[in-house]
TORTIVO-854550 format. One record per residue (C-alpha): residue number from 1; x, y, z; residue in three letters. Coordinates in Angstrom, 3 decimals. Layout:
N
@resi->NUM | xx->X | yy->Y | zz->Z | resn->ALA
...
//
This chain:
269
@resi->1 | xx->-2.789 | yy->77.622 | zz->-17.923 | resn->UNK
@resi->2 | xx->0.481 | yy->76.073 | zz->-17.723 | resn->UNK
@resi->3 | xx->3.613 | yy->78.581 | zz->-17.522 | resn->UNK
@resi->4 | xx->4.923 | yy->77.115 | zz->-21.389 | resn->UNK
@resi->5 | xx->8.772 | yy->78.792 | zz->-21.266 | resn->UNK
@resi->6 | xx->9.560 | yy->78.105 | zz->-18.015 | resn->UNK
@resi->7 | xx->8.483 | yy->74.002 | zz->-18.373 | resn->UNK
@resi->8 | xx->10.100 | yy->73.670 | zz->-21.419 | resn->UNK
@resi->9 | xx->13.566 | yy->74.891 | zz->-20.070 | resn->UNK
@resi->10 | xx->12.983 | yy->72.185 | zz->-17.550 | resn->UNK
@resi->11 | xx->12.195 | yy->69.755 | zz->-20.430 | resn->UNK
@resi->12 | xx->15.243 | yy->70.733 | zz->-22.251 | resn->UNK
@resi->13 | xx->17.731 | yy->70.446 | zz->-19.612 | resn->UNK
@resi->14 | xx->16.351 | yy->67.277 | zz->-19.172 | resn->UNK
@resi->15 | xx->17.081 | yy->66.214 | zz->-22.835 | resn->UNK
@resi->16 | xx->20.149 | yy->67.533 | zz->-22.295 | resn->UNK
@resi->17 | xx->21.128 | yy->65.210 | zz->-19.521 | resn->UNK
@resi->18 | xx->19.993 | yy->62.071 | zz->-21.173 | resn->UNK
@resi->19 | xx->21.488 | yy->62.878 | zz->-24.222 | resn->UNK
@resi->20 | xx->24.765 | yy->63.174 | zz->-22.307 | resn->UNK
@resi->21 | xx->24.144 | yy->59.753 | zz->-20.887 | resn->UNK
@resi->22 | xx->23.190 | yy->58.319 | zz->-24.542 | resn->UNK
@resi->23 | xx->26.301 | yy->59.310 | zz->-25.917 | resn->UNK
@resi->24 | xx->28.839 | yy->58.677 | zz->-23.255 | resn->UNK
@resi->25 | xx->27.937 | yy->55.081 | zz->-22.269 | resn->UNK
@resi->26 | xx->27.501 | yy->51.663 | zz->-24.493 | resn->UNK
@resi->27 | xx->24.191 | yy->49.949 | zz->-24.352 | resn->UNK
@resi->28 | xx->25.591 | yy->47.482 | zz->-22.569 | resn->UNK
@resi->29 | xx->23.447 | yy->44.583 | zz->-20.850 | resn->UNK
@resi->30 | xx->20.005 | yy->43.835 | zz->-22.341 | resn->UNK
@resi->31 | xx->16.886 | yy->43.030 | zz->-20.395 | resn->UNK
@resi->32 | xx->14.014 | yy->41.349 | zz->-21.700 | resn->UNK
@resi->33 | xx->11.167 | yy->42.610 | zz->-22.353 | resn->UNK
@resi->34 | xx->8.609 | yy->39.841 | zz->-24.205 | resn->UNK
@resi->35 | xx->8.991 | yy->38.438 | zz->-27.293 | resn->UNK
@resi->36 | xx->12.297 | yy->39.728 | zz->-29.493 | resn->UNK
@resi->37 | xx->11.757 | yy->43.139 | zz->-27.226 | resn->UNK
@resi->38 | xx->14.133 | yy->44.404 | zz->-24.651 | resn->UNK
@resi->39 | xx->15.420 | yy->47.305 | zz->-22.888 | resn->UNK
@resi->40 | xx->19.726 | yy->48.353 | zz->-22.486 | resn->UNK
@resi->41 | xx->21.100 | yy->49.184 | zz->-19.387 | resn->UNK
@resi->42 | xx->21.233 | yy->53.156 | zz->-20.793 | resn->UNK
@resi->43 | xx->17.266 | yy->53.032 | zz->-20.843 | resn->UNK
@resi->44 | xx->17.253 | yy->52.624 | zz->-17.474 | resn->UNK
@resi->45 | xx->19.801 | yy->54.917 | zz->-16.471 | resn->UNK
@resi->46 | xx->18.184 | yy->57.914 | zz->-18.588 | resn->UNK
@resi->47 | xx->15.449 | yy->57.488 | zz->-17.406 | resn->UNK
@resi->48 | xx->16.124 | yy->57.183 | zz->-13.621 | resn->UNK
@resi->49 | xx->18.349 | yy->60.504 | zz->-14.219 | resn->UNK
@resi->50 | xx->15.694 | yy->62.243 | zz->-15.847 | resn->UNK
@resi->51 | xx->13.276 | yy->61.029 | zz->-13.174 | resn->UNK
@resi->52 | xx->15.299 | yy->62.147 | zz->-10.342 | resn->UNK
@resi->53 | xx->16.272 | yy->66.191 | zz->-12.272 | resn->UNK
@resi->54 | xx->12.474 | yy->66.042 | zz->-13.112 | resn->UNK
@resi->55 | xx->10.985 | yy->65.283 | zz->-9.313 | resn->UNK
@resi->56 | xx->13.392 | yy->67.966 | zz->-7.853 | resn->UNK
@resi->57 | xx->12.496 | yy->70.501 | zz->-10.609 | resn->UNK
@resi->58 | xx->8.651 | yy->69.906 | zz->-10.624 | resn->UNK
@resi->59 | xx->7.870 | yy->68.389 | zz->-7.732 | resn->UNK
@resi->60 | xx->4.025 | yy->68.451 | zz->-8.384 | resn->UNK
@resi->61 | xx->3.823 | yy->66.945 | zz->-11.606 | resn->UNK
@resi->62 | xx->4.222 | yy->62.892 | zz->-12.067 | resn->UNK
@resi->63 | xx->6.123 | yy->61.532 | zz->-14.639 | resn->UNK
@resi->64 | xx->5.136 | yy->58.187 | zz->-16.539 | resn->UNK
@resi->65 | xx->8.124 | yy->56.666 | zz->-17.886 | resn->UNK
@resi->66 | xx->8.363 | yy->53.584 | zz->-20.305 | resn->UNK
@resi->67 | xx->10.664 | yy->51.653 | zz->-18.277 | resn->UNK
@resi->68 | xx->9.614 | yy->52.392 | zz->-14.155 | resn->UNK
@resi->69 | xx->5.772 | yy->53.138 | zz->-14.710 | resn->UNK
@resi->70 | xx->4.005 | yy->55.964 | zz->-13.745 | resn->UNK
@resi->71 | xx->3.705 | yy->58.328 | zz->-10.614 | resn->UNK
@resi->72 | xx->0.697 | yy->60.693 | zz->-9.885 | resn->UNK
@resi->73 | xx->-2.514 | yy->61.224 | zz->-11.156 | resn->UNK
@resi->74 | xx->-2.751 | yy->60.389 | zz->-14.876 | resn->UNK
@resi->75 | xx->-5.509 | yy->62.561 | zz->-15.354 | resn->UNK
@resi->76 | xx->-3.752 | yy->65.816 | zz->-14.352 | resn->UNK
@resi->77 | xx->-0.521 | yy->67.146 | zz->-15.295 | resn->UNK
@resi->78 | xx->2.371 | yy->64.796 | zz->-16.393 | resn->UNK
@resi->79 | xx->5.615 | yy->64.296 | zz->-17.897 | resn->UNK
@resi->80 | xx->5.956 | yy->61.570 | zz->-20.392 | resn->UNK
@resi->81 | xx->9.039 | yy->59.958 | zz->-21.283 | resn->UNK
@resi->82 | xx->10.750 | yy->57.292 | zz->-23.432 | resn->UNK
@resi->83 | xx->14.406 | yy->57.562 | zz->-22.697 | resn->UNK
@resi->84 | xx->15.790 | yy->55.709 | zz->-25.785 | resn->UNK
@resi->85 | xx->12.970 | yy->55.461 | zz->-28.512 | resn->UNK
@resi->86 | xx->14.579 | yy->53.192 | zz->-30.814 | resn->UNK
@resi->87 | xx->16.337 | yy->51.206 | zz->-28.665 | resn->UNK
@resi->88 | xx->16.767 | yy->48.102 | zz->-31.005 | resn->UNK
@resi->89 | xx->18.503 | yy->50.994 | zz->-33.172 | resn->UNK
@resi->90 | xx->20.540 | yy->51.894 | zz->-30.633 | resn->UNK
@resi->91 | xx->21.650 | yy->48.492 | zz->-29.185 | resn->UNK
@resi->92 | xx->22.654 | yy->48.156 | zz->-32.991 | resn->UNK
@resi->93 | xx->25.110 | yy->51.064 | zz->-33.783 | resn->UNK
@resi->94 | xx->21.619 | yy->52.820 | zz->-35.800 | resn->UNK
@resi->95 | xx->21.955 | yy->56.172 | zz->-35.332 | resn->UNK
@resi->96 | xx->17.842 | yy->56.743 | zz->-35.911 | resn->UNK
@resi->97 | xx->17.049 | yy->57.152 | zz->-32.054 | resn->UNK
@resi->98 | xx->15.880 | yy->59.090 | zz->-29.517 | resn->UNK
@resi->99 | xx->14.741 | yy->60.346 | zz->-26.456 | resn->UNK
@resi->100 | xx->11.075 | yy->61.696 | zz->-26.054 | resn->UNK
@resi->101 | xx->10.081 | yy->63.940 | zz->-23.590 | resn->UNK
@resi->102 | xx->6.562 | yy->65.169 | zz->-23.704 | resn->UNK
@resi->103 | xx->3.794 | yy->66.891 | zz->-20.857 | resn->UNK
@resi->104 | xx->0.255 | yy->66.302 | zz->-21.072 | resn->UNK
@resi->105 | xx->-2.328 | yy->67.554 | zz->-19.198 | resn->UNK
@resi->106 | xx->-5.819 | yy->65.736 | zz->-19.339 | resn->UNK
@resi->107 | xx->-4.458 | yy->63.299 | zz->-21.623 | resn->UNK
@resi->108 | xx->-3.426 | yy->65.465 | zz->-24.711 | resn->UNK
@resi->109 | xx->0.397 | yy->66.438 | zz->-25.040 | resn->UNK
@resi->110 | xx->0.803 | yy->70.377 | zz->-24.474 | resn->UNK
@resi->111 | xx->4.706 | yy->70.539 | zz->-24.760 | resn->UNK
@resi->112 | xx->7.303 | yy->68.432 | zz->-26.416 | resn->UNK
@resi->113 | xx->11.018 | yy->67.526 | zz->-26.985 | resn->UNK
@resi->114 | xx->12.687 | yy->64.804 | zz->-28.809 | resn->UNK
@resi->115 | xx->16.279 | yy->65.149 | zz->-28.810 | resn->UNK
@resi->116 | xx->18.548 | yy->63.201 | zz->-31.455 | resn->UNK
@resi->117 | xx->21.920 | yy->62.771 | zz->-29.765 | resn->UNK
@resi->118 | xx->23.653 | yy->61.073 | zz->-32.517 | resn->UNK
@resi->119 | xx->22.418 | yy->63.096 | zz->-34.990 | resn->UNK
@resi->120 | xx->23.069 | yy->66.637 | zz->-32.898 | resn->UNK
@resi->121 | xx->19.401 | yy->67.594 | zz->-33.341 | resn->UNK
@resi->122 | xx->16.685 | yy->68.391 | zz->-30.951 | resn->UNK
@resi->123 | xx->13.051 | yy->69.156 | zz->-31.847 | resn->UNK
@resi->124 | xx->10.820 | yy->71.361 | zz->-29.029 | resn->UNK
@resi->125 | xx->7.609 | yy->72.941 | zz->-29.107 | resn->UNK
@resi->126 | xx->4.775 | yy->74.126 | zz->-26.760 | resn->UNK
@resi->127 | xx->0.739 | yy->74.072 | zz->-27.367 | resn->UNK
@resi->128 | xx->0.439 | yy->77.346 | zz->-29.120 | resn->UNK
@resi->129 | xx->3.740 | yy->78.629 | zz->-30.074 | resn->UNK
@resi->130 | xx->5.144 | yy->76.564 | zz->-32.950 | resn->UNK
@resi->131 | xx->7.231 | yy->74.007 | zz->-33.304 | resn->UNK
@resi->132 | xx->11.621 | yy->74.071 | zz->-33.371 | resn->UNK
@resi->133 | xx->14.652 | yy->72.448 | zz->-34.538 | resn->UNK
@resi->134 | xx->17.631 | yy->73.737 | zz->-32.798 | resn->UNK
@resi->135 | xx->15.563 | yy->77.119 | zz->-31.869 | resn->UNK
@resi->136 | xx->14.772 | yy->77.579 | zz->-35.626 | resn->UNK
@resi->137 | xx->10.985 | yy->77.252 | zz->-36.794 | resn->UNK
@resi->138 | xx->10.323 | yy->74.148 | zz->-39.111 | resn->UNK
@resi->139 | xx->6.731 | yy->73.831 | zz->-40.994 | resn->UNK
@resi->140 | xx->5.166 | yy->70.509 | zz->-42.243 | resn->UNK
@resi->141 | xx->5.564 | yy->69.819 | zz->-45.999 | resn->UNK
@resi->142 | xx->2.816 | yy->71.212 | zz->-48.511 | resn->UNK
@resi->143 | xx->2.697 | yy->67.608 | zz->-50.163 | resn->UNK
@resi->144 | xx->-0.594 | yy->67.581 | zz->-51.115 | resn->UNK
@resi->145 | xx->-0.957 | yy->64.016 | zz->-53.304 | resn->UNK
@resi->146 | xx->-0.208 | yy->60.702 | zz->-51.685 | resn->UNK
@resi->147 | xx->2.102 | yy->59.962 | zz->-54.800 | resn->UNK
@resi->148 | xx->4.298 | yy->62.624 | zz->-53.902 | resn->UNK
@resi->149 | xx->4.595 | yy->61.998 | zz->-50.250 | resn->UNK
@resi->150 | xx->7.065 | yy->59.645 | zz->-48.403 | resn->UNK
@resi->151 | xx->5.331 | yy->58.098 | zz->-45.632 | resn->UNK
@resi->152 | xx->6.748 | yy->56.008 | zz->-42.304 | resn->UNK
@resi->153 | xx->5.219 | yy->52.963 | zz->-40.638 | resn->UNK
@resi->154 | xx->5.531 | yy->52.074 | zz->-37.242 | resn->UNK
@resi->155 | xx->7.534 | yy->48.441 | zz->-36.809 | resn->UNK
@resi->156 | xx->5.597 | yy->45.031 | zz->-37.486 | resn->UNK
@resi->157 | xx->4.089 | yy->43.195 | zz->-34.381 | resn->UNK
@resi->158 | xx->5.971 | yy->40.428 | zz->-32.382 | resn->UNK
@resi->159 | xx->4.423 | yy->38.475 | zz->-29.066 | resn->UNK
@resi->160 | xx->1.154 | yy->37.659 | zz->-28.505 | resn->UNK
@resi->161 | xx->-1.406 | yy->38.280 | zz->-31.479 | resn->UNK
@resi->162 | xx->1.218 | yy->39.240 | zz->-33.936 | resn->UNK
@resi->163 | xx->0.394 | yy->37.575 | zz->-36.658 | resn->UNK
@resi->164 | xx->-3.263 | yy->39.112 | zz->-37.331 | resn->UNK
@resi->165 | xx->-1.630 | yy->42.191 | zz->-36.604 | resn->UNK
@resi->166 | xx->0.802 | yy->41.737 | zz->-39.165 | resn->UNK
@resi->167 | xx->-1.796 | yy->41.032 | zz->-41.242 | resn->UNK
@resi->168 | xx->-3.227 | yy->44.423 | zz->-41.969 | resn->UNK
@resi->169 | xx->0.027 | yy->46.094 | zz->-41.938 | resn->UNK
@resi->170 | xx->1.566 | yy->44.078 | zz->-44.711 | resn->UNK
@resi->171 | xx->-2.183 | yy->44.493 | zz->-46.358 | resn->UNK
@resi->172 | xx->-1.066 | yy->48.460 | zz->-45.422 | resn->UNK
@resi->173 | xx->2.248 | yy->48.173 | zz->-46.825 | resn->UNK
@resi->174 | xx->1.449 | yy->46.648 | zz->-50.106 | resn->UNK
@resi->175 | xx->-1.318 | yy->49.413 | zz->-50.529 | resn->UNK
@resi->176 | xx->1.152 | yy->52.121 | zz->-49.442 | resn->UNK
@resi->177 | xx->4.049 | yy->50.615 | zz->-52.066 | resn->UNK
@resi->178 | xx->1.043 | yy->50.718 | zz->-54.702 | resn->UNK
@resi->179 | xx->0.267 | yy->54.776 | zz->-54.172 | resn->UNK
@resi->180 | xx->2.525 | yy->56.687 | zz->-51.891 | resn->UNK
@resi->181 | xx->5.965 | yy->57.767 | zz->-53.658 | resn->UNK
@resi->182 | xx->7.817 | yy->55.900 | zz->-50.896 | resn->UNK
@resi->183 | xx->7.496 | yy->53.607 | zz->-47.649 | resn->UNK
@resi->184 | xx->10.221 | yy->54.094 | zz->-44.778 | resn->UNK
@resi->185 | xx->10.403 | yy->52.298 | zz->-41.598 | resn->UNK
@resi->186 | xx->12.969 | yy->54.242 | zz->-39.226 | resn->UNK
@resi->187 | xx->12.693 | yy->52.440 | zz->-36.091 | resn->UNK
@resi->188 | xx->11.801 | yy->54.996 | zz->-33.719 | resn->UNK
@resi->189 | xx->7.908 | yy->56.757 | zz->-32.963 | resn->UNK
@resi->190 | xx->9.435 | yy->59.665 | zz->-31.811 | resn->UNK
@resi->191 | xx->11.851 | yy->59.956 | zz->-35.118 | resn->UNK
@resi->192 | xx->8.964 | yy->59.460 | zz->-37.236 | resn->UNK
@resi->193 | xx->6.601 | yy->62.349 | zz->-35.814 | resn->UNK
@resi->194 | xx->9.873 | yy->64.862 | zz->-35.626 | resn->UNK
@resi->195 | xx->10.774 | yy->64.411 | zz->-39.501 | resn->UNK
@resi->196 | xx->7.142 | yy->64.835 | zz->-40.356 | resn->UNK
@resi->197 | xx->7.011 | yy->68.375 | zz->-38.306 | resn->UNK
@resi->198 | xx->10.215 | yy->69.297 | zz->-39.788 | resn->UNK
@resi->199 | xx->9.026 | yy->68.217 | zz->-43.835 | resn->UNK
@resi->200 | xx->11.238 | yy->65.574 | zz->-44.297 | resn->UNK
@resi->201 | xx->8.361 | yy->63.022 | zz->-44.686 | resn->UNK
@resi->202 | xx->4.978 | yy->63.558 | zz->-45.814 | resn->UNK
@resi->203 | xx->2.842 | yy->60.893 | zz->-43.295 | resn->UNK
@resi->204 | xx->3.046 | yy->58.475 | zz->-40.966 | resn->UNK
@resi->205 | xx->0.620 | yy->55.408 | zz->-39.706 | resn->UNK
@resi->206 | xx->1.647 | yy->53.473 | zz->-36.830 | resn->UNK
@resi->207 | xx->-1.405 | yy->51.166 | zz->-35.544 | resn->UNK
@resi->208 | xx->-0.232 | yy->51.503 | zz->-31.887 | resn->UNK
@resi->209 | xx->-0.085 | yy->54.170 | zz->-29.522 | resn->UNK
@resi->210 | xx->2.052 | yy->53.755 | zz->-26.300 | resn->UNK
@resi->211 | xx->2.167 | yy->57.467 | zz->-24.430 | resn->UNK
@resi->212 | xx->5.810 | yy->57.860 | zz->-24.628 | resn->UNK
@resi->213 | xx->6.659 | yy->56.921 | zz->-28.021 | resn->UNK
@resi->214 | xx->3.708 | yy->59.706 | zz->-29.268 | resn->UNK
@resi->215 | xx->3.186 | yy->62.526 | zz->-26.670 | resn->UNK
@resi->216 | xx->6.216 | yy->64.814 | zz->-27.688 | resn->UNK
@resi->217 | xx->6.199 | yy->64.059 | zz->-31.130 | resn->UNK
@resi->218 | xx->2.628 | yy->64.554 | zz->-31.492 | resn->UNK
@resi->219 | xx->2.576 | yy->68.244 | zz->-30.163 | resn->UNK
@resi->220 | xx->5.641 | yy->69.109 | zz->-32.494 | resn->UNK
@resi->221 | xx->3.597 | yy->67.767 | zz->-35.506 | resn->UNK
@resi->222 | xx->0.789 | yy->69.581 | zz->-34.561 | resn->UNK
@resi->223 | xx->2.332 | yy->72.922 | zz->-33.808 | resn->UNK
@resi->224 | xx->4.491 | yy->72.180 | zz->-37.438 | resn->UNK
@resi->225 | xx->1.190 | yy->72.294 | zz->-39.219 | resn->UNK
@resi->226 | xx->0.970 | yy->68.168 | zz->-39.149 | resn->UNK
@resi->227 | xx->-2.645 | yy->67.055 | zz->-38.804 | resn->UNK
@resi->228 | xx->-2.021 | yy->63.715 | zz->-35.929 | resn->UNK
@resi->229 | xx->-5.400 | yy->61.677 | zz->-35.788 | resn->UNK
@resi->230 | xx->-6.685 | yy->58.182 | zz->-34.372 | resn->UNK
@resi->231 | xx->-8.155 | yy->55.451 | zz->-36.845 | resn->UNK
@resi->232 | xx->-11.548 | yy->56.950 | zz->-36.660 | resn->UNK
@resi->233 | xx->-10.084 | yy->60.528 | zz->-37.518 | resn->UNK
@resi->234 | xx->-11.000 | yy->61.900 | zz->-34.362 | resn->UNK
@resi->235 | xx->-8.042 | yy->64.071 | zz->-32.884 | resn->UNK
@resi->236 | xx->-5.065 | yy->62.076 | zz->-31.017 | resn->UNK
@resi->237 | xx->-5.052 | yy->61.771 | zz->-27.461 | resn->UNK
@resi->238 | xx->-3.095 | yy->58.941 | zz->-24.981 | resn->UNK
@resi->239 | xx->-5.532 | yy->57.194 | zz->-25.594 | resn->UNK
@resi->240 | xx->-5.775 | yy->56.796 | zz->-28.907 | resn->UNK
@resi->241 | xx->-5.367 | yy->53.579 | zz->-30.914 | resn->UNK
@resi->242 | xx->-3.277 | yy->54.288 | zz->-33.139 | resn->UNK
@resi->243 | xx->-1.259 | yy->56.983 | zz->-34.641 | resn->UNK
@resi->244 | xx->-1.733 | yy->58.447 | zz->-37.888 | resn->UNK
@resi->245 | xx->-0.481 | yy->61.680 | zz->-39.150 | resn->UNK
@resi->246 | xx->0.205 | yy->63.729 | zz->-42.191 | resn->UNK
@resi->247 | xx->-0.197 | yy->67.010 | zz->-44.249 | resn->UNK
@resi->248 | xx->-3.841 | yy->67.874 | zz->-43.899 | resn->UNK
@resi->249 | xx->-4.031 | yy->66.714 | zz->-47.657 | resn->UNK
@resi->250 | xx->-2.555 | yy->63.535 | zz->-47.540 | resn->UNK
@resi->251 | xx->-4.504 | yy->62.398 | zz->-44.263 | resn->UNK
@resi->252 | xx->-7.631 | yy->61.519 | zz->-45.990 | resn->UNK
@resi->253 | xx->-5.995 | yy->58.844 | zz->-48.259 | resn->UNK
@resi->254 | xx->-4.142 | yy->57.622 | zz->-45.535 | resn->UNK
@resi->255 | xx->-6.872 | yy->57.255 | zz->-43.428 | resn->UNK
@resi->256 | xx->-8.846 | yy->55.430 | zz->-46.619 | resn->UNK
@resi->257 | xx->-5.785 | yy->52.732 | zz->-47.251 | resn->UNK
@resi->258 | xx->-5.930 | yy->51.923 | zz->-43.269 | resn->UNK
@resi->259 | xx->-9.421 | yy->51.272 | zz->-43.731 | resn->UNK
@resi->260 | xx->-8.955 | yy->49.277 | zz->-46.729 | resn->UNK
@resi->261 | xx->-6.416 | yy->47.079 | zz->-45.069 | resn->UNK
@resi->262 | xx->-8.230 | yy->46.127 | zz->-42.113 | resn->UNK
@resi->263 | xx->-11.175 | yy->45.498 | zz->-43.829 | resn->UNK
@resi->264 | xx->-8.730 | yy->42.540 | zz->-45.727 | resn->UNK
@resi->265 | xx->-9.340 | yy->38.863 | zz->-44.073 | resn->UNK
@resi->266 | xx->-6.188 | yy->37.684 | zz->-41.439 | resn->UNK
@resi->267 | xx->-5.855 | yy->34.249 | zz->-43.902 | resn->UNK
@resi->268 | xx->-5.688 | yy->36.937 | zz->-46.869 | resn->UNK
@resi->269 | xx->-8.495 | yy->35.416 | zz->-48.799 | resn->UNK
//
C-alpha cells in the first residue's frame, strides 16, 4: 500500500519545478532524435531537475525518464516522467504541452500529474481517490454515441516503418471523420488523456504506448470515470500497445473502427 497524499505532494512539487523551468527559459538548441523527432535543451533540463528533487525526496523509488532512461527495478515502484510532452508544440510557440509525471507500481500507473504551464492548469489524481483540476473534482463526459463525441488521435508515424503505420491511421481517420462528431490532433499524449478526464473530449486512440506519454494521464482518466484499454480491450498497462480510451459508451465503437482499419490492406486495395 503506497502512502497516496504524501507521494503526490512530492509529485506536485515536482510539477511545480518543471513548470517553472518551462516557462522561464526558451527551447533553445534542438537535439535529434530520429527521423523529424528531437528533443530542446528545456527537456533535458526538466528532467535532470526533476530527477535530482525526485532521488533526494524518494530515494527508494527509480524514476524512468524519456530523455536519460531508467533507474531501478522496473518491476517495482517507479516514477515516470516526460518533461515536455509536446515538445514539437513547444519548440513552436503551441501552447498544447506538458509535463507528465506519473508512479506505477508493477507496471500499472497508481498516481498521476500532468501540469499545463502555459495554460495555468494542472491535472492530479491517485488510484482510488478521484481525479483533479486545480484541487477541484472533474468527471468524464456522459457522451454516450460516437456521433456526439469529439475524439483525439495520437500524431502520424515518421522513421522506420512509417508508412504501413500510417496506413491504418489514415484508414482510422477517414472512418473517424465518417462517424465521430469531430477528429482533433493536439500534439501531446499527456494533453489528450487530461481533456478526456476533465470532459472536454469524448475518446482518444493513439496506436502507441511509450510509458511517459500514458502513465499519468491514464490514472487521471481512469479515476475521471474514463475507461483506458489496449487494442484487444484488455485493461492498459506499460505495456500495452496502444492507447485507447473513452466514455465507457463510446469505447466499443472505437475499439470496432480500430479493428476495421487495420484489417484495411497497407497498398489500400
Amino acid at each position: 500500500m503506497i502512502d497516496g497524499r504524501a507521494l503526490l505532494e512530492v509529485a506536485v512539487e515536482a510539477a511545480a519545478i518543471a513548470r517553472d523551468v518551462v516557462l522561464s527559459r526558451a527551447p533553445g538548441r534542438l537535439t535529434a532524435k530520429g527521423d523529424r523527432d528531437y528533443a530542446t535543451e528545456v527537456d533535458y533540463a526538466v528532467e535532470r531537475k526533476v530527477r535530482a528533487y525526485l532521488a533526494e525526496s524518494t530515494p527508494s523509488i527509480g524514476v524512468l525518464g524519456e530523455e536519460e532512461g531508467g533507474t531501478g527495478d522496473r518491476t517495482a515502484m517507479q516514477w515516470v516522467l516526460d518533461p515536455v510532452d509536446g515538445t514539437v508544440n513547444f519548440a513552436h510557440g503551441v501552447p498544447l504541452c506538458g509535463v507528465s509525471l506519473g508512479l506505477v507500481a508493477d507496471r500499472r500507473p497508481v498516481l498521476g500529474v500532468i501540469d499545463l504551464p502555459f495554460l495555468g492548469t494542472r491535472y492530479t489524481a491517485v488510484a482510488g481517490e478521484g481525479a483533479y483540476r486545480d484541487g477541484e473534482p472533474i468527471q468524464a463526459s456522459g457522451t454516450e454515441r460516437l456521433r456526439d463525441a469529439v475524439v483525439t488521435v495520437g500524431d502520424y508515424t515518421v522513421g522506420v516503418g512509417a508508412e504501413a503505420k500510417n496506413a491504418v491511421k489514415l484508414a482510422l481517420t477517414a472512418r473517424l471523420a465518417r462517424d465521430a462528431l469531430r477528429i482533433r490532433m493536439l500534439g501531446s499524449a499527456a494533453l489528450d488523456l487530461a481533456w478526456l478526464a476533465d470532459g472536454k473530449t469524448d475518446g482518444l486512440i493513439m496506436l502507441s504506448n511509450n510509458p511517459w506519454d500514458t502513465a499519468a494521464g491514464v490514472i487521471i482518466a481512469r479515476e475521471a470515470g474514463a475507461r483506458v484499454v489496449d487494442l484487444d480491450g484488455s485493461d492498459h498497462t506499460l505495456d500495452s500497445e496502444a492507447t485507447i480510451a473513452a466514455t465507457p459508451q463510446v469505447l466499443p465503437d472505437l475499439l470496432a473502427l480500430v479493428r476495421d482499419a487495420q484489417a484495411v490492406p497497407v497498398d489500400g486495395a
